[in-house]
N, C-alpha and C positions, 0 to 999 in steps of 0.2 A: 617692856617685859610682857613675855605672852600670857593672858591669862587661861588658869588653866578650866578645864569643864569639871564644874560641882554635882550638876543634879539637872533634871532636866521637869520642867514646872510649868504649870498651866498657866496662864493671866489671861486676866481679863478687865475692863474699862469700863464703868457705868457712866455713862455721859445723858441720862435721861432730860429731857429739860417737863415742868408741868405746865402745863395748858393754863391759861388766863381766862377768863370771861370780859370782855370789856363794856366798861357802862355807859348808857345812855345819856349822855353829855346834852347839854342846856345850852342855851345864849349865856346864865354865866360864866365868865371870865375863869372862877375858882374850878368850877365844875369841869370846864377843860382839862384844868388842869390835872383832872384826877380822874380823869376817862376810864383807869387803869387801874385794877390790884395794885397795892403796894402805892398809888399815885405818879404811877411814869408815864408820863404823859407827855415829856418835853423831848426835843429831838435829843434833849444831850443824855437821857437816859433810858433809850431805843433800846441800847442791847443789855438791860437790865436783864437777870434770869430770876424765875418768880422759882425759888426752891420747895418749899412748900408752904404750908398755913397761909393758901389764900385767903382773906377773910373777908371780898366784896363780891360782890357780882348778881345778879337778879336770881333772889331766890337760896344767895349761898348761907346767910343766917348763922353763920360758924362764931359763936364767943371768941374772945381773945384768949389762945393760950389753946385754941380747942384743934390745932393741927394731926393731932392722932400720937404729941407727944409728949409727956410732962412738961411743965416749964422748970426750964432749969435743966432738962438734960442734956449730954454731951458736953460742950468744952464750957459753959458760960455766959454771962454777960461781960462787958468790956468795957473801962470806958467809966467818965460818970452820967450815970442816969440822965437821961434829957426830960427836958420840962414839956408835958405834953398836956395839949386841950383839943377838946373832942365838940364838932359844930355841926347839927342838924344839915345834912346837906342838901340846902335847897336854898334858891337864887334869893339874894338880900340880908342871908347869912354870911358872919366874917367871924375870925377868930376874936370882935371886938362886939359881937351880938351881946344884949345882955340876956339876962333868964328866959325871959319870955321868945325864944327863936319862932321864926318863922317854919310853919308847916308845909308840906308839899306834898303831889302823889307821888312824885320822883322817888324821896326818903322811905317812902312804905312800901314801895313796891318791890325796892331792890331788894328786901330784908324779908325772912321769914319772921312776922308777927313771937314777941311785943318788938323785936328789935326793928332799931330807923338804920338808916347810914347815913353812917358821920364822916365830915372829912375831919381830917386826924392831921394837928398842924404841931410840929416838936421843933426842938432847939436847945444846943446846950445849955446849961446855966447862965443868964448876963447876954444872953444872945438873942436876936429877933424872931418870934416863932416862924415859922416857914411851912407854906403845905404840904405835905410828903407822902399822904397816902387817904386811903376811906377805909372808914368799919364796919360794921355794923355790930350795933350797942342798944341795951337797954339805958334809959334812963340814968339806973343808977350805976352800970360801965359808966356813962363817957360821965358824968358829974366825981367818978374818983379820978380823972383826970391822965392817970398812968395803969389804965386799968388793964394793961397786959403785957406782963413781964417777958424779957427775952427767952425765947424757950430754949437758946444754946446752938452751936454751930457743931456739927459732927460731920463723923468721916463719910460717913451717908449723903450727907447737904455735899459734901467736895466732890463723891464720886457722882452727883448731879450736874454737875456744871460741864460745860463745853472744852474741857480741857483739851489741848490740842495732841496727837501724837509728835514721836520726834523725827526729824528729818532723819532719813535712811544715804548715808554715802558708802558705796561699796567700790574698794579701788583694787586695779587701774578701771575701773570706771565704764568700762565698756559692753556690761550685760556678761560678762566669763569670767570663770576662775580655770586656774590649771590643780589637777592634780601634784600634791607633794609641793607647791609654793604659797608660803601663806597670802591670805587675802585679809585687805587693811577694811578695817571700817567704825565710822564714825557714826555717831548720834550729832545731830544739832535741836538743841531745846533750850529757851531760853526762859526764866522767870517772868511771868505776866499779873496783873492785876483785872480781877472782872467784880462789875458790881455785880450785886446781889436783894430781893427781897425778901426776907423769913419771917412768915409768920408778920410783912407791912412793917419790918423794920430793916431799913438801909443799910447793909451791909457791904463793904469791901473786901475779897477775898485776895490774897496773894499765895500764888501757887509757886514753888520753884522744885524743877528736876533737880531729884539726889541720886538718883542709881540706874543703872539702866542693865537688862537682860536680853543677850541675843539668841535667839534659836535658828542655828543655822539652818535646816532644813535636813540634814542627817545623822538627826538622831541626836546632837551635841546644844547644850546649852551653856551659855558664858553665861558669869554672872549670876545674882545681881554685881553689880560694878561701879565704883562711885567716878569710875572712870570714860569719859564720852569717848574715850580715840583720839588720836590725830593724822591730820591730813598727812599724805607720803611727803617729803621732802626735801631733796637730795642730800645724800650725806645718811638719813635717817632709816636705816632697811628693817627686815625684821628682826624682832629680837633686841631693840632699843631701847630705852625706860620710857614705861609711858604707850599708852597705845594699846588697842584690840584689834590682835590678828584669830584666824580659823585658817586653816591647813586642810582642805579635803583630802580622802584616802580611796575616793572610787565618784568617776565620771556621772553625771546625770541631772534632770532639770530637780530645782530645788527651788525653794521661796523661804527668806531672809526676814525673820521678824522681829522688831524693835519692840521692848518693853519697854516704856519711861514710868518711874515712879516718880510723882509728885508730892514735897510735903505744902502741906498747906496753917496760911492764918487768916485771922479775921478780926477785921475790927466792925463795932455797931456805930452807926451814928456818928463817927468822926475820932471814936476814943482810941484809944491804943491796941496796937495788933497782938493777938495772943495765937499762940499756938493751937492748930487741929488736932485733935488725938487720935493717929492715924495717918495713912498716904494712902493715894488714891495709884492707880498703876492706868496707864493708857497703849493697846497696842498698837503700833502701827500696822497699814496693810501690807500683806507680804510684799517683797518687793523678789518678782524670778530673776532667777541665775541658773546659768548652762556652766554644768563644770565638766570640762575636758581633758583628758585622759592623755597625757605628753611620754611620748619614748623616745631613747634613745636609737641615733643608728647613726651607723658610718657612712658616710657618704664621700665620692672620691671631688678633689681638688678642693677641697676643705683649707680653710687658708685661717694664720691665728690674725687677730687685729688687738 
């Protein structure tokens, strides 16, 4: 069925990622391991995206909670709270130090005064703590143990992330359309998962394409449409169920643009995925097309087949 043209609509894709500071890493072992904002440090969490509320880096001194947004706004926390302790981070400290921790220039430096940095070691309930990130904390932060609440995952954090556009198929496939025959085309976008840091806590996003808007390039907008297209198929012409065709009415170079809407979820630390409130829209680049202008005409010894 051919969808029909509603309205024709701007979109646009925030895909910003923030900048890191990375810290000046020691001979210890721990301290590698938290080179990083948020503590990504291992190869397996390379393409982590630091969202926002960096809270380490030389000089960065940011409270927990102190990203520029209430805690607690947007969608939530998720999940049950994880058991967190906060350790002077300097070499001979373990999450097993007792009161008295070991001092360093390291801790002082990184932190705008009174705050140190902490490496910041969580885990669910019943579970082994594990390192996952650095703070920087006064005193009586890392001694309350969980001293910075989830500040909530919004539609802002989603339109942050690297979200991919959709693949662009324009058939018969060969850079032309003809005037007066429809032209098929599909979206290809699949549902992905990307970690995430907010605010040094661990998050999982899962993104999945719900709708998708085409702009054909004169003047016509399909959609939104929860519908991707399908490839041609024999048997299957225009006007079938199912499927996005456009029909030009007049010859000329055009550029073909894909909107994909993404909804998104999120889980913290391991808990259960809850919904984003909000989707994020990603365009794709135009993709040119020559559409050509077809007549008829008699032509002699014309034979039927």
């Amino acid at each position: 069925m051919m969808i029909t043209a509603l309205r024709r609509t701007t979109r646009r894709a925030g895909a910003a990622l923030v900048l890191v500071v990375l810290l000046a890493a020691t001979s210890s072992p721990a301290t590698a391991a938290a080179k990083t904002c948020g503590g990504v440090g291992s190869a397996a969490k390379e393409a982590t995206v630091h969202v926002r509320g960096c809270l380490s880096g030389p000089g960065g001194g940011q409270a927990p909670g102190s990203s520029g947004e209430p805690a607690g706004a947007g969608s939530g926390a998720t999940g049950p709270r994880p058991v967190v302790k906060y350790v002077i981070a300097c070499p001979g400290n373990s999450v097993d130090t007792p009161a008295e921790a070991v001092m360093c220039a390291q801790a002082v430096a990184a932190c705008d005064p009174p705050r140190l940095l902490h490496w910041r070691y969580a885990a669910p309930a019943g579970q082994a703590l594990r390192l996952d990130g650095t703070r920087c904390l006064t005193g009586a932060e890392a001694a309350a143990g969980d001293g910075a609440a989830f500040p909530g995952f919004t539609v802002e954090d989603l339109r942050r992330l690297p979200l991919p556009p959709g693949g662009v198929v324009l058939e018969p496939g060969n850079g032309y359309a003809l005037t007066g025959v429809p032209l098929n085309a599909v979206a290809e976008a699949a549902a992905l998962v990307l970690p995430a840091d907010v605010a040094g806590f661990a998050v999982q996003v899962r993104a999945t394409p719900v709708s998708y808007a085409w702009d054909f390039g004169d003047g016509t907008v399909l959609g939104p449409t929860a519908d991707p297209g399908q490839r041609w198929a024999p048997g299957r012409g225009g006007g079938a169920a199912g499927g996005v065709q456009h029909t030009y009415l007049a010859g000329g170079a055009v550029g073909v643009v894909l909107t994909t809407t993404y909804a998104g979820e999120f889980s913290v630390d391991g808990g259960a995925f809850q919904p984003v409130v909000g989707t994020a829209e990603v365009a794709s680049p135009a993709v040119p097309l020559d559409v050509l202008e077809g007549r008829g005409a008699l032509v002699a010894g014309a034979t039927r087949r």
